[in-house]
Each structure stands twice: as structure tokens, then as C-alpha cells.
C-alpha positions in Angstrom: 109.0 108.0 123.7 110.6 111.3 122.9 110.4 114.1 124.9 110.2 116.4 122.5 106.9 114.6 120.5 106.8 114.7 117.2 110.3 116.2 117.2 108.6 119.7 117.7 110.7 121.8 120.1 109.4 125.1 122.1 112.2 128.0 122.8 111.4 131.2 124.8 114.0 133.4 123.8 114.7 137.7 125.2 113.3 139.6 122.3 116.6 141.7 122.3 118.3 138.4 121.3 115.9 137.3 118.6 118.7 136.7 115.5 117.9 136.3 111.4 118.8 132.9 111.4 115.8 132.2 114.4 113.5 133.5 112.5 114.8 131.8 109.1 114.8 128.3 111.2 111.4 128.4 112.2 110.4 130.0 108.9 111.5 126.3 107.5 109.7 124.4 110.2 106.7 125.9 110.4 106.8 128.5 107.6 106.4 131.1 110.6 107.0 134.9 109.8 108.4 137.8 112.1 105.0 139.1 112.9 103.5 135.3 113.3 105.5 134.8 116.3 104.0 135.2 119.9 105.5 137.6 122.3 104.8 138.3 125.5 102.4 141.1 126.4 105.6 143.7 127.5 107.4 142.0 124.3 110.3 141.2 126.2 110.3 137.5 124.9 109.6 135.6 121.9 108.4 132.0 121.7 109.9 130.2 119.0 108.6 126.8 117.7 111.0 124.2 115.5 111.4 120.9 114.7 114.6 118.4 115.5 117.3 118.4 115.0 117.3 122.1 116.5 120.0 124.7 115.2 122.8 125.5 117.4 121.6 129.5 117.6 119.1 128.0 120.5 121.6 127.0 122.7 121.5 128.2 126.0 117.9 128.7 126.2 115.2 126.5 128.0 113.9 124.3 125.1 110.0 122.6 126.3 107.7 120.0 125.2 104.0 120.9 124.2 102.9 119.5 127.7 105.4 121.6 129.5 105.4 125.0 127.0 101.4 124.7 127.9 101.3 126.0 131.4 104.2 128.9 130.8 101.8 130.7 128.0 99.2 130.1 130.3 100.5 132.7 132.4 99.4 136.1 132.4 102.7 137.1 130.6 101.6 136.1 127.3 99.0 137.4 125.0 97.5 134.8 122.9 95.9 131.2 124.5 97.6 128.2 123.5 100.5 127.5 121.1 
């Protein structure tokens, strides 16, 4: 089994660093728009959710599995419950 399930992949990326073609990926995967994405309450980061095979722009960020993403946005840090 993969462990990225269902091929969906999870990417917490510094808002600052947020790029057009991000936001263009996911808008293919998910059909996600700028204001669609969750942030964290201070808006310093921006989850980012895709399918494989994931574009090269996300390299070098932590990449996580729904199981895993789960207890990170549980956190106090993030606004909105679940994914």
C-alpha cells in the first residue's frame, strides 16, 4: 500500500513562498482556489493538497499522508477542523 493513499499528497508550505504555479497545481487536482486554501490562524503557512505525481515546485517541503496531515491541523495553529 501507498503511503500517500489514493495518490493524494498534503504540503504545508511558508505563505511568503506560496508561488502561481501552487496554486495552479492544486487548482487541477482539486479545483482549489486562492481563498479555498487553509492557512494557519497567524497566516504564516498554507496547506496545499494534490494528487501524484506531485510537481517539482514542492520540493523541499514536508509532504504528509491524510493520517499524518490529521494531527498537525489538529493543532491550535490552524483555523478550520479537518482537511
Amino acid at each position: 500500500m501507498s503511503y500517500f493513499g489514493n495518490g493524494v499528497v498534503y504540503i504545508i508550505v511558508p505563505t511568503v513562498d506560496v508561488s502561481n504555479e501552487m496554486i495552479n497545481n492544486t487548482k487541477v487536482s482539486f479545483s482549489s482556489t486562492v481563498s479555498s486554501l487553509r492557512k494557519s490562524i497567524d497566516l504564516t503557512l498554507t496547506l496545499f493538497k494534490t494528487k501524484s505525481p506531485v510537481s517539482g515546485v514542492f520540493n523541499g517541503y514536508a509532504w504528509y499522508n491524510y493520517q499524518d496531515i490529521n494531527p498537525v491541523l489538529d493543532s491550535a495553529e490552524w483555523s478550520d477542523p479537518g482537511v
